[in-house]
N, CA and C atoms of all chains as a GROMACS GRO file, in nm:
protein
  522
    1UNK      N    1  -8.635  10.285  -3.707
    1UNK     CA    2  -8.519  10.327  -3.627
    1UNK      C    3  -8.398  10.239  -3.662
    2UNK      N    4  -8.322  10.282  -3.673
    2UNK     CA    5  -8.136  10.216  -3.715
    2UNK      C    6  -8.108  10.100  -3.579
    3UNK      N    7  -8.073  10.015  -3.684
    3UNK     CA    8  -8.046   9.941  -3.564
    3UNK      C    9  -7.939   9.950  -3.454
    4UNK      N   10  -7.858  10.026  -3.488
    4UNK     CA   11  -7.726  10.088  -3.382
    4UNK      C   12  -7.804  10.139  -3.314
    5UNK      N   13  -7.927  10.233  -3.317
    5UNK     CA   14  -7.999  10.288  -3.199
    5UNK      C   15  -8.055  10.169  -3.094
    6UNK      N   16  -8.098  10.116  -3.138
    6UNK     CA   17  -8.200   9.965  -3.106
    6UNK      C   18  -8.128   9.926  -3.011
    7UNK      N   19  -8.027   9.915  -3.044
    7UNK     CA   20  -7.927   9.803  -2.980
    7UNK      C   21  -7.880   9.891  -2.863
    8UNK      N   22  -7.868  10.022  -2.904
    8UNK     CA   23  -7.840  10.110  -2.757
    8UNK      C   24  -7.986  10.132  -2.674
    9UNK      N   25  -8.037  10.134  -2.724
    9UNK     CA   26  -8.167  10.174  -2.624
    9UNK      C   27  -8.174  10.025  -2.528
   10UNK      N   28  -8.155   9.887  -2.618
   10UNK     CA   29  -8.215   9.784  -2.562
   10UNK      C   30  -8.115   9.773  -2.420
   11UNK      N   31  -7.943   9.831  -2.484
   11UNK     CA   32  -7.849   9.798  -2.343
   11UNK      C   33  -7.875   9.911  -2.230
   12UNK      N   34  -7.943  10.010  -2.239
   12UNK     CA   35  -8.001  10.103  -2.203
   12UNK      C   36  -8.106  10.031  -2.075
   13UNK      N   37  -8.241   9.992  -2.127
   13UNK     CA   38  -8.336   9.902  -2.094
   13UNK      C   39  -8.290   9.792  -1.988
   14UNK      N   40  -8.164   9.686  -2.036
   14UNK     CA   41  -8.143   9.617  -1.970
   14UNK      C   42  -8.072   9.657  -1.857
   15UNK      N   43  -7.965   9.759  -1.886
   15UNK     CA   44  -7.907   9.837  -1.756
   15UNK      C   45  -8.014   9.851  -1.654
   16UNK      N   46  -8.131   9.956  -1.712
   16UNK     CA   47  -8.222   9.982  -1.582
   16UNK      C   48  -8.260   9.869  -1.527
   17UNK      N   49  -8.328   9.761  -1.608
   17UNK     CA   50  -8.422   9.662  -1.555
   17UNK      C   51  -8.296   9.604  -1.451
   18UNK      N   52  -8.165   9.589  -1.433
   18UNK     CA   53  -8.061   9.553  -1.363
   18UNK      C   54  -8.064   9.599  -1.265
   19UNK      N   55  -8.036   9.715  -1.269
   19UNK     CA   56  -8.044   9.827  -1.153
   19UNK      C   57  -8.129   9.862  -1.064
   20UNK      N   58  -8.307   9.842  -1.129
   20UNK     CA   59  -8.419   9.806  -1.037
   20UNK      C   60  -8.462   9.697  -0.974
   21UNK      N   61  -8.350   9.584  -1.012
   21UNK     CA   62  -8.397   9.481  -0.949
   21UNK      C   63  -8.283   9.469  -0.857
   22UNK      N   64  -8.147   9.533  -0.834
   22UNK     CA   65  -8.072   9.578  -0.711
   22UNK      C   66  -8.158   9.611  -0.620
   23UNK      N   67  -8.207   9.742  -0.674
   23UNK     CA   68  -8.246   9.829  -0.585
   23UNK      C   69  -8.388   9.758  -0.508
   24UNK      N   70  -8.485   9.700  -0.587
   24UNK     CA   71  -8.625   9.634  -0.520
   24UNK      C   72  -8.561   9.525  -0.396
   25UNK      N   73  -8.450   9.459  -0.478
   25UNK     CA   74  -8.425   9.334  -0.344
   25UNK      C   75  -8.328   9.413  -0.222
   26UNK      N   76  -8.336   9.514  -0.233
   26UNK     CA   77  -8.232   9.581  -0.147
   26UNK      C   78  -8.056   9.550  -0.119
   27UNK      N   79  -8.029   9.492  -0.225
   27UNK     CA   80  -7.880   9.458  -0.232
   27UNK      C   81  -7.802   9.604  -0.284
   28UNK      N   82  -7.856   9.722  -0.292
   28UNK     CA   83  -7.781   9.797  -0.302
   28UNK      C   84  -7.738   9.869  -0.132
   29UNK      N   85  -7.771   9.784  -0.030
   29UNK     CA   86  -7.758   9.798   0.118
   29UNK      C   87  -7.649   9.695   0.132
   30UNK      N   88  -7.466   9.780   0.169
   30UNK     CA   89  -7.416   9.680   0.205
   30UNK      C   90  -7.421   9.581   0.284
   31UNK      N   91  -7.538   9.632   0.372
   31UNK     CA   92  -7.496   9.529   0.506
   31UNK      C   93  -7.583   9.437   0.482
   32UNK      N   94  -7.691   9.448   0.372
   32UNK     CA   95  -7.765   9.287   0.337
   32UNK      C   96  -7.660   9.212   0.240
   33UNK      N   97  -7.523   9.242   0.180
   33UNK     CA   98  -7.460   9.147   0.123
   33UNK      C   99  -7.358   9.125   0.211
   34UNK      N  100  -7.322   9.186   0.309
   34UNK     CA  101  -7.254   9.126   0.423
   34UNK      C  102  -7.303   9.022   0.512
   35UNK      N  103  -7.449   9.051   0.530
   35UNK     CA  104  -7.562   8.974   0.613
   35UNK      C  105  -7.496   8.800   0.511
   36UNK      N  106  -7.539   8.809   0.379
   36UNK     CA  107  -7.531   8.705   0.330
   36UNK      C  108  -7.374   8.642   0.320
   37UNK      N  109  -7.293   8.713   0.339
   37UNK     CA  110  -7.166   8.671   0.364
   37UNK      C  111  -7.135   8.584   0.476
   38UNK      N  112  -7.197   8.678   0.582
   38UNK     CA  113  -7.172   8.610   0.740
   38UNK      C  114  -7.223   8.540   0.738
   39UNK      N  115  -7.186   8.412   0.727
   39UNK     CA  116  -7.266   8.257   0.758
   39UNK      C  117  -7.247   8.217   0.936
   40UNK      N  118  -7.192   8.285   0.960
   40UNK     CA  119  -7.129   8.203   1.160
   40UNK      C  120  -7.180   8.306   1.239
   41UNK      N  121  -7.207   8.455   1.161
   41UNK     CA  122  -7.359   8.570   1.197
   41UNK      C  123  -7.466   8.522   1.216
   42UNK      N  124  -7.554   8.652   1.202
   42UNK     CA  125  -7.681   8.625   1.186
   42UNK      C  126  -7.713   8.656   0.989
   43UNK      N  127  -7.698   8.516   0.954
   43UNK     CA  128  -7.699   8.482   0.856
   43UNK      C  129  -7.851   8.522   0.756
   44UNK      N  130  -7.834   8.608   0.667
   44UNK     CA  131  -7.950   8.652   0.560
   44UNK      C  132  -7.947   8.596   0.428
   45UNK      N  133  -8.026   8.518   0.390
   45UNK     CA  134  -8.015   8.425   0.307
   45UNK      C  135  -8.103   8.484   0.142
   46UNK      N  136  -8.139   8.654   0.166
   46UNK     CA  137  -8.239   8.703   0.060
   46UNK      C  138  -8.063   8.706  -0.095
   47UNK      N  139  -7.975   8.742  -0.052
   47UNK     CA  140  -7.922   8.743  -0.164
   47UNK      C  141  -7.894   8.585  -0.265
   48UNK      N  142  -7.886   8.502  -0.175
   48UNK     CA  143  -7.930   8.355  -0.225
   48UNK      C  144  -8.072   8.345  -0.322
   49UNK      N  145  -8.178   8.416  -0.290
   49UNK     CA  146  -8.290   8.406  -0.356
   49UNK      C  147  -8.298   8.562  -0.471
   50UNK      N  148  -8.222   8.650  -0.471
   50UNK     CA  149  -8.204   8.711  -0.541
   50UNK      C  150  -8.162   8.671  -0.685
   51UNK      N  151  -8.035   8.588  -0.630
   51UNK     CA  152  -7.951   8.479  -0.723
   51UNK      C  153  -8.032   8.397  -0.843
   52UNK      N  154  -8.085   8.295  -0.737
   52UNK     CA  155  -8.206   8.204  -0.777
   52UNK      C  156  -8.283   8.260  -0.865
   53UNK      N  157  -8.338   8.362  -0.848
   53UNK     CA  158  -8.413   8.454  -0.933
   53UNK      C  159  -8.381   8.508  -1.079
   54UNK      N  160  -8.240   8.514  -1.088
   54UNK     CA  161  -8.162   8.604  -1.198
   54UNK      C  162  -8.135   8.431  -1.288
   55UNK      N  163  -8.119   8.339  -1.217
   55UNK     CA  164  -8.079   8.241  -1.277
   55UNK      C  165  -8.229   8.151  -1.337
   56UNK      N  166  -8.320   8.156  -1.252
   56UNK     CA  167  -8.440   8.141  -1.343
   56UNK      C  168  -8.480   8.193  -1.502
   57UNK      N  169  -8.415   8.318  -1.530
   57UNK     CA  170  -8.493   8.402  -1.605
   57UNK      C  171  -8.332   8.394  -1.706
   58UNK      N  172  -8.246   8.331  -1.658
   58UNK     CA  173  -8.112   8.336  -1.726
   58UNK      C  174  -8.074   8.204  -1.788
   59UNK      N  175  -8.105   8.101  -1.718
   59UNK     CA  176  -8.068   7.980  -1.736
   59UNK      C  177  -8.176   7.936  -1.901
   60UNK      N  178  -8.300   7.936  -1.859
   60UNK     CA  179  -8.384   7.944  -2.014
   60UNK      C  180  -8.350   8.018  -2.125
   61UNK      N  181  -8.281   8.141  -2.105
   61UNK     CA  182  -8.260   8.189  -2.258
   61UNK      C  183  -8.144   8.158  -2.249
   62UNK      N  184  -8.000   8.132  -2.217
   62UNK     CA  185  -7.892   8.099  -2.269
   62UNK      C  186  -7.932   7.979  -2.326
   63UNK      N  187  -8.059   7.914  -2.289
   63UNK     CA  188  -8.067   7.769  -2.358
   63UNK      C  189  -8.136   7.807  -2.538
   64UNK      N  190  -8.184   7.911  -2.541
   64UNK     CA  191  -8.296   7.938  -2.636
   64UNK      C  192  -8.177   7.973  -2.719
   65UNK      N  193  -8.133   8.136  -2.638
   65UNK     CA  194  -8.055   8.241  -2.759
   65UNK      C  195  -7.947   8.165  -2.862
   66UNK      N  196  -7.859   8.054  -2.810
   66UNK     CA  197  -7.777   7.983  -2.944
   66UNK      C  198  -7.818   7.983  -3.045
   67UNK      N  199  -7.958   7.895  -3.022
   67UNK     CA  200  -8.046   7.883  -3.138
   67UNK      C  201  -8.022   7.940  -3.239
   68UNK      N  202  -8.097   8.077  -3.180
   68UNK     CA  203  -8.043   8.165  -3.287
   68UNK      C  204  -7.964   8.260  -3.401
   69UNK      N  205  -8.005   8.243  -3.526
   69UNK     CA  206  -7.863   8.257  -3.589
   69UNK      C  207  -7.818   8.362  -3.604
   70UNK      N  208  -7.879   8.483  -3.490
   70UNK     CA  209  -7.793   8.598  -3.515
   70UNK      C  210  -7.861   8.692  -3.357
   71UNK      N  211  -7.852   8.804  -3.338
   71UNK     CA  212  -7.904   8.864  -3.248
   71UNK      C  213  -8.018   8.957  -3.343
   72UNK      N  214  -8.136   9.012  -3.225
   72UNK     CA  215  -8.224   9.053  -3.312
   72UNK      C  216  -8.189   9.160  -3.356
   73UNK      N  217  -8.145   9.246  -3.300
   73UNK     CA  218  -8.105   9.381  -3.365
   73UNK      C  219  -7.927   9.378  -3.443
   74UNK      N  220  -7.896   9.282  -3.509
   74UNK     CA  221  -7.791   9.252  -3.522
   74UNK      C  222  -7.778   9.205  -3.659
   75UNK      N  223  -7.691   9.251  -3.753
   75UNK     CA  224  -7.689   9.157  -3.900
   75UNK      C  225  -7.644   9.028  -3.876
   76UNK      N  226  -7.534   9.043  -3.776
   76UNK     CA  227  -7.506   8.860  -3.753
   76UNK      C  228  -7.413   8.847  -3.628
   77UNK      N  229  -7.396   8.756  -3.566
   77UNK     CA  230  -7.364   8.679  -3.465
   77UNK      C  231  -7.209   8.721  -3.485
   78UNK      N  232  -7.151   8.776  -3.323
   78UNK     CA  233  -7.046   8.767  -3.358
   78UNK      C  234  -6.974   8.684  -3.261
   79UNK      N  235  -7.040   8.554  -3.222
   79UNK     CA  236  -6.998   8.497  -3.115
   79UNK      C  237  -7.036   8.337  -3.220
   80UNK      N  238  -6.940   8.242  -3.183
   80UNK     CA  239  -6.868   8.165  -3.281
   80UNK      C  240  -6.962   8.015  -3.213
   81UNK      N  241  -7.042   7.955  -3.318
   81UNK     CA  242  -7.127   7.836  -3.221
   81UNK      C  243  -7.026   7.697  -3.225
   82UNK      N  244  -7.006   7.669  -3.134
   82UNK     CA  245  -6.918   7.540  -3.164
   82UNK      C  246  -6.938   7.415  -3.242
   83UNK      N  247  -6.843   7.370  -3.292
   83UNK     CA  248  -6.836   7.281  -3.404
   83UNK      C  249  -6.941   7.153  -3.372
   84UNK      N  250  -6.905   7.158  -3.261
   84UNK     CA  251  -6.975   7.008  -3.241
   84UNK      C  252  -7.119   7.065  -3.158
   85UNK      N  253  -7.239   6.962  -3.167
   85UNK     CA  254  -7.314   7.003  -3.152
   85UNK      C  255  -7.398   7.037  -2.984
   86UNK      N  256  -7.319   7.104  -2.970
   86UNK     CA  257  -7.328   7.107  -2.766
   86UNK      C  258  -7.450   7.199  -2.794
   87UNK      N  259  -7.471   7.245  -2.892
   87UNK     CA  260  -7.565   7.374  -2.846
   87UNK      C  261  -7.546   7.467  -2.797
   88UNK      N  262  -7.427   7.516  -2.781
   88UNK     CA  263  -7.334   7.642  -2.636
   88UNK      C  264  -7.243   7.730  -2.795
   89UNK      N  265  -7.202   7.821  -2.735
   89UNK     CA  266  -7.139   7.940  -2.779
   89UNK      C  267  -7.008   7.921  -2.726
   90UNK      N  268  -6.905   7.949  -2.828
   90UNK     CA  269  -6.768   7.931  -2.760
   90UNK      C  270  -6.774   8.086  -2.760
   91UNK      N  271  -6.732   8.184  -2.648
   91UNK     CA  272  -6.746   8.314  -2.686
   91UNK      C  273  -6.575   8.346  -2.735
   92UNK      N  274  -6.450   8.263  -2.711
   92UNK     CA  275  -6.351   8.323  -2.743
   92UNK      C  276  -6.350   8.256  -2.897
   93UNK      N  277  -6.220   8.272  -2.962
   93UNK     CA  278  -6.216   8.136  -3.042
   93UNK      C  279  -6.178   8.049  -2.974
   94UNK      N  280  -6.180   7.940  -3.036
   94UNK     CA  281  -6.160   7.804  -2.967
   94UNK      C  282  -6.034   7.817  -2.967
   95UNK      N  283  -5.988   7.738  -2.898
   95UNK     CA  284  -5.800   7.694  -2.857
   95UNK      C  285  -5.721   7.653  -2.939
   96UNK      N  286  -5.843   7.519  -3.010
   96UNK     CA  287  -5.743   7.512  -3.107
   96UNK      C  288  -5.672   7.574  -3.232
   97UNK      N  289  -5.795   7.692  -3.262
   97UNK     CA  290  -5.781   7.767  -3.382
   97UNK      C  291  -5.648   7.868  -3.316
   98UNK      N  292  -5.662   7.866  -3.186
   98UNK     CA  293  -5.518   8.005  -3.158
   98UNK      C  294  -5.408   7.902  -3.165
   99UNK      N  295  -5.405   7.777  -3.114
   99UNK     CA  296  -5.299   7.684  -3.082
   99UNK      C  297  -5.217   7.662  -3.232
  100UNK      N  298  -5.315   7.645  -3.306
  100UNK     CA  299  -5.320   7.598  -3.481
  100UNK      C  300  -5.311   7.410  -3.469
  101UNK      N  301  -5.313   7.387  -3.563
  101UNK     CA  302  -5.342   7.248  -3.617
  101UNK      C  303  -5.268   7.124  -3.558
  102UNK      N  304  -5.353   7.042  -3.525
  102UNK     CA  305  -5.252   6.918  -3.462
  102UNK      C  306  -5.180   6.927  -3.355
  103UNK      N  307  -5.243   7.016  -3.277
  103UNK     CA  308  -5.188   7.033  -3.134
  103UNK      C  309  -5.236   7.009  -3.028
  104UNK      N  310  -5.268   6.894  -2.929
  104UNK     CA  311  -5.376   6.889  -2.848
  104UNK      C  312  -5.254   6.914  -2.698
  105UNK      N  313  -5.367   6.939  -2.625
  105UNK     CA  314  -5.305   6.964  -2.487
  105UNK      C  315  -5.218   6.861  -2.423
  106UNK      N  316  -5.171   6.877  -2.323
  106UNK     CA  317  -5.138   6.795  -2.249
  106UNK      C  318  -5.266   6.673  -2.144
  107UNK      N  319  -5.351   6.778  -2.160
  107UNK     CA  320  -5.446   6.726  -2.011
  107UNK      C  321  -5.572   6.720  -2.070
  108UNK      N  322  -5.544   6.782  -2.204
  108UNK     CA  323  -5.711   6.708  -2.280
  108UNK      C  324  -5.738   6.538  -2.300
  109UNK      N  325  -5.816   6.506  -2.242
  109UNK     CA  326  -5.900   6.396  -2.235
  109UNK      C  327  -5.996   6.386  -2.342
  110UNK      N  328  -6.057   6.278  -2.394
  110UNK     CA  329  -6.168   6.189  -2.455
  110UNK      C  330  -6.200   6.313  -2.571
  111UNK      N  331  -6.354   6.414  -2.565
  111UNK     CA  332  -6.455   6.438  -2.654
  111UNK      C  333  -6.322   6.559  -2.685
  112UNK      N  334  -6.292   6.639  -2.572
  112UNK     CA  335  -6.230   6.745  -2.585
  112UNK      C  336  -6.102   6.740  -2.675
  113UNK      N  337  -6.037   6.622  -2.648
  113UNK     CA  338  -5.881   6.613  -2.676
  113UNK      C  339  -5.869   6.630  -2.828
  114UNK      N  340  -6.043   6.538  -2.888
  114UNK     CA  341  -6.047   6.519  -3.035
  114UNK      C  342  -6.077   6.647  -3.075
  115UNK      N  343  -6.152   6.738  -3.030
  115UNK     CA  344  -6.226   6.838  -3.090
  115UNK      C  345  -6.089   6.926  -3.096
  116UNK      N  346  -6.002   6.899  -3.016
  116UNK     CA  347  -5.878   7.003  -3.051
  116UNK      C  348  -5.797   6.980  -3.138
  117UNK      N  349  -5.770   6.854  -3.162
  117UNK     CA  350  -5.707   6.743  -3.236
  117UNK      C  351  -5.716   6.760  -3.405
  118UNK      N  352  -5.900   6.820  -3.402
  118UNK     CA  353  -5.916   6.794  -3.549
  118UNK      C  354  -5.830   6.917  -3.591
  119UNK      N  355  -5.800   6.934  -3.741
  119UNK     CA  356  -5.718   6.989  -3.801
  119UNK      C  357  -5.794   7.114  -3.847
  120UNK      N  358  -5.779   7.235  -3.829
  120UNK     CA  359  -5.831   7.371  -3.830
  120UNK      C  360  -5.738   7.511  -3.877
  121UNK      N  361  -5.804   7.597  -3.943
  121UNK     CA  362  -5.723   7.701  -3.979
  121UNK      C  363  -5.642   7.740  -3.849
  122UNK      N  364  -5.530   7.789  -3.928
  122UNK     CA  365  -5.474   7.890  -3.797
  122UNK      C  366  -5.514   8.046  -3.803
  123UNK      N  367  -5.569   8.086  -3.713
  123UNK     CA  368  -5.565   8.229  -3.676
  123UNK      C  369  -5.500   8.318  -3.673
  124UNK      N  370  -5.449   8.353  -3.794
  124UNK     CA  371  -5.337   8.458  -3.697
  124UNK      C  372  -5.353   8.598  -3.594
  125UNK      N  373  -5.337   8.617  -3.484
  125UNK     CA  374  -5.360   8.702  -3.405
  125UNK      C  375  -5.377   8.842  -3.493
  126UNK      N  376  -5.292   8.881  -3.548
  126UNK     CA  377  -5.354   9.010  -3.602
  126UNK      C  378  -5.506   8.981  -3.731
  127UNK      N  379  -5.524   8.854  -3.737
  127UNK     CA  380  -5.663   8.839  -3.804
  127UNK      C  381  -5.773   8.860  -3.715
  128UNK      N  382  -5.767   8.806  -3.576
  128UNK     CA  383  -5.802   8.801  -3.470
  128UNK      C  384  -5.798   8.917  -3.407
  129UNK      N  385  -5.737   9.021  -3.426
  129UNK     CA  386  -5.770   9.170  -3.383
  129UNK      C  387  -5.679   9.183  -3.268
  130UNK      N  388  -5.609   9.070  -3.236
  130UNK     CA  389  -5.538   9.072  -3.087
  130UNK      C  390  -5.403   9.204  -3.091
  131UNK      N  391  -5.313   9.172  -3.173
  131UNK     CA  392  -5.226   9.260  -3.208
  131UNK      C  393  -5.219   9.426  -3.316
  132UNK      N  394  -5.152   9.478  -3.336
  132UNK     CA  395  -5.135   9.599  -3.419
  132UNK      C  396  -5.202   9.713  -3.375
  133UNK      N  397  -5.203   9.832  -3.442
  133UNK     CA  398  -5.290   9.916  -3.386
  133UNK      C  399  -5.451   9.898  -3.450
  134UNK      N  400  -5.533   9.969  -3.340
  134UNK     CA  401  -5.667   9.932  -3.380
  134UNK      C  402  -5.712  10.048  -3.444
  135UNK      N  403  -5.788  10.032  -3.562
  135UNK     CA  404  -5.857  10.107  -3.661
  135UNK      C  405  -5.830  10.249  -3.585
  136UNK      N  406  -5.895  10.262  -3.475
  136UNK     CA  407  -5.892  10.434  -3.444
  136UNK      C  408  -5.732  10.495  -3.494
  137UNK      N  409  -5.653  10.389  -3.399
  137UNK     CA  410  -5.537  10.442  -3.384
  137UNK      C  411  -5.433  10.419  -3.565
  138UNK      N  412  -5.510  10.385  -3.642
  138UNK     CA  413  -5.452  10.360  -3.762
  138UNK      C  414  -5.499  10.459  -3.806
  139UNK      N  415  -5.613  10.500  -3.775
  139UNK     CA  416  -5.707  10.645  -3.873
  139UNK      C  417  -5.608  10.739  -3.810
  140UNK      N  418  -5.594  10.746  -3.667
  140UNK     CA  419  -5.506  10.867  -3.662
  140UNK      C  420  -5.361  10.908  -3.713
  141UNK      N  421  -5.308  10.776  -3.716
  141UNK     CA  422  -5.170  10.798  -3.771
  141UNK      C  423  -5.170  10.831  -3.919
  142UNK      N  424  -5.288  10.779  -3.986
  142UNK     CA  425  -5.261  10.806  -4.112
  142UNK      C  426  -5.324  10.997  -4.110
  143UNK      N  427  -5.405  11.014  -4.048
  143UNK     CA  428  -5.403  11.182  -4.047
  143UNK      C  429  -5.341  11.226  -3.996
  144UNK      N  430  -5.221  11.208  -3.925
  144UNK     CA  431  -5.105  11.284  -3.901
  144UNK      C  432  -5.004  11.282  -4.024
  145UNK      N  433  -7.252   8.078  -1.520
  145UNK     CA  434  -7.368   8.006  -1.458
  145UNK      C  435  -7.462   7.995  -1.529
  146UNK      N  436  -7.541   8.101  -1.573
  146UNK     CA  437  -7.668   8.068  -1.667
  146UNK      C  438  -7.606   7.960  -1.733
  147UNK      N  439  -7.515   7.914  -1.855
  147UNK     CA  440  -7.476   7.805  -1.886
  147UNK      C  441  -7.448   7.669  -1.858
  148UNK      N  442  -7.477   7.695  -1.726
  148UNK     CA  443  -7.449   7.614  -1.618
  148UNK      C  444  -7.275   7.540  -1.683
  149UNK      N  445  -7.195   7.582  -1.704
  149UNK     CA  446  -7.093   7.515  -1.739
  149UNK      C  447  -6.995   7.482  -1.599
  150UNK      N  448  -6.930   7.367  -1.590
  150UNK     CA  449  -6.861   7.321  -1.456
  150UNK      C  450  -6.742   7.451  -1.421
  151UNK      N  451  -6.693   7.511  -1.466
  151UNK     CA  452  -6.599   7.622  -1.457
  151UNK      C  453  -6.698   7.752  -1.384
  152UNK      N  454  -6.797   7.754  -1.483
  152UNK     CA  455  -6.871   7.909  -1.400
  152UNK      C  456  -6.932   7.867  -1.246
  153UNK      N  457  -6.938   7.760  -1.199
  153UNK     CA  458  -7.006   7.712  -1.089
  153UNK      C  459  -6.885   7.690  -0.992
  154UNK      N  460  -6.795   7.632  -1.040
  154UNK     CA  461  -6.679   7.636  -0.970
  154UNK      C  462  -6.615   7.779  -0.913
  155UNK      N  463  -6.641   7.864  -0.999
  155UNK     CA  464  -6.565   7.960  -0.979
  155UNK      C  465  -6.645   8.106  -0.911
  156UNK      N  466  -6.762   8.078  -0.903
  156UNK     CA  467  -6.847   8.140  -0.838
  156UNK      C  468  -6.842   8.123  -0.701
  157UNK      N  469  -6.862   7.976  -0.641
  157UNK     CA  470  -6.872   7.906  -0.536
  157UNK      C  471  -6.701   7.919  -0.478
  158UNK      N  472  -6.610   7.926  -0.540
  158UNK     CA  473  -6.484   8.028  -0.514
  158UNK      C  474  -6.494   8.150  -0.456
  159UNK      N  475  -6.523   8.226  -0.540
  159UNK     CA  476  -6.580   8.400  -0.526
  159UNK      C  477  -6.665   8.351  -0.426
  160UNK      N  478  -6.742   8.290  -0.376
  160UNK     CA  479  -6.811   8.338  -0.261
  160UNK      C  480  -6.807   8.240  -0.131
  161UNK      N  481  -6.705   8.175  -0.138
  161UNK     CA  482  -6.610   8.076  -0.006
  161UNK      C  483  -6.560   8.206   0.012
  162UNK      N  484  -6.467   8.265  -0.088
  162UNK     CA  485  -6.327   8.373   0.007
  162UNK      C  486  -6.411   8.414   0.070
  163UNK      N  487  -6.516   8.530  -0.015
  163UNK     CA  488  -6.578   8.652   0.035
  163UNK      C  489  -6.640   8.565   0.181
  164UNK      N  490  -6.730   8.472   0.192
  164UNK     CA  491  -6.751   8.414   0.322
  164UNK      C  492  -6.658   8.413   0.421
  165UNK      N  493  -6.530   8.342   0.402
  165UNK     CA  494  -6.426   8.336   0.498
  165UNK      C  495  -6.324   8.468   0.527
  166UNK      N  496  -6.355   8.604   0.412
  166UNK     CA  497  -6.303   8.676   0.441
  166UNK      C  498  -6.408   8.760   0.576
  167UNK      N  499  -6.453   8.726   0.548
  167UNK     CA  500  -6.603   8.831   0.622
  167UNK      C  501  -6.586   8.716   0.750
  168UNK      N  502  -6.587   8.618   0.731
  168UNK     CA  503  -6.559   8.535   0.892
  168UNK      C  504  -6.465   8.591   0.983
  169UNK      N  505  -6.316   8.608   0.940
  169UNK     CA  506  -6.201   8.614   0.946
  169UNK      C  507  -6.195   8.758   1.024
  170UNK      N  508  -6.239   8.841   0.948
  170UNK     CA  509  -6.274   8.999   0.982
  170UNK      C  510  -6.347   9.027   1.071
  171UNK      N  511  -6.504   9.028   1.062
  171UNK     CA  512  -6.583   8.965   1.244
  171UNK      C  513  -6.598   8.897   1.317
  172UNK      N  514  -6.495   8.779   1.301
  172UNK     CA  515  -6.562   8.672   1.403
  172UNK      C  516  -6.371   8.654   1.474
  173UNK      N  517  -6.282   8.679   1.361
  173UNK     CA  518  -6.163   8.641   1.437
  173UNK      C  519  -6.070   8.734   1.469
  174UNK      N  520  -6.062   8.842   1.424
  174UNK     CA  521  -5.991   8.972   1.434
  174UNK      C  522  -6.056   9.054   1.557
   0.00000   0.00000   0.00000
């Protein structure tokens, strides 16, 4: 099977498994996330352990998935691992690559201030996809 | 949060002070 399918079936999969675990803890009942709202109520504390729950099963693989050097159904990673070795995913580009070179903040401090500090390509936004029209809208103009 | 990074914890515990004090505010003081 193609992996464009894969990858839809799997967001497919994870949707439901999302949606049944709304529905099992009963948080698709507003008044149990109101319950947990009202603290000076009669206070319901199941969406707290709902939480707890999602973060058990969440907190271990954001630690694992970096690791890895790509996604499984994926030719490659399109989320950028940071320079230094935190082990974490910068998911935007980093600041300094939009800022460009030799520019540190005002309010960056110590590990951070350097990591912005060091000297790095500049990005230019339309490399970065931020600006111009996007592919669709370029395919169409050129078939008009 | 899964990341546990100081921003996603901060800002969660945000999101759910208002929503607390909005929901106070609404049944308990109105």
């Amino acid at each position: 099977m193609a992996s464009g399918a894969l990858r839809v079936i799997a967001a497919l999969v994870s949707g439901l498994v999302f949606g049944l675990g709304l529905a099992v803890s009963g948080m698709m009942n507003p008044a149990k996330v109101i319950g947990f709202l009202d603290v000076a109520g009669d206070w319901d504390p199941t969406l707290a352990f709902v939480m707890i729950g999602a973060l058990l099963v969440a907190v271990p693989a954001y630690r694992f998935i970096p690791k890895r050097p790509r996604p499984v159904w994926k030719k490659a990673s399109t989320c950028r691992r940071s320079r230094q070795s935190t082990g974490r995913w910068s998911w935007a580009p980093p600041l300094r690559d939009r800022l460009g070179p030799r520019r540190v903040l005002p309010r960056a401090r110590g590990r951070r201030a350097r990591h912005w500090a060091r000297p790095g390509p500049r990005v230019r936004r339309s490399d970065a996809g931020g600006d111009g029209p996007s592919r669709v809208a370029k395919g169409l103009l050129e078939a008009l | 949060m899964a990341r546990l990074s100081r921003r996603s914890v901060v800002s969660t515990a945000t999101f759910f002070g208002v929503a607390m004090l909005t929901v106070f505010v609404t049944r308990h003081v109105l």
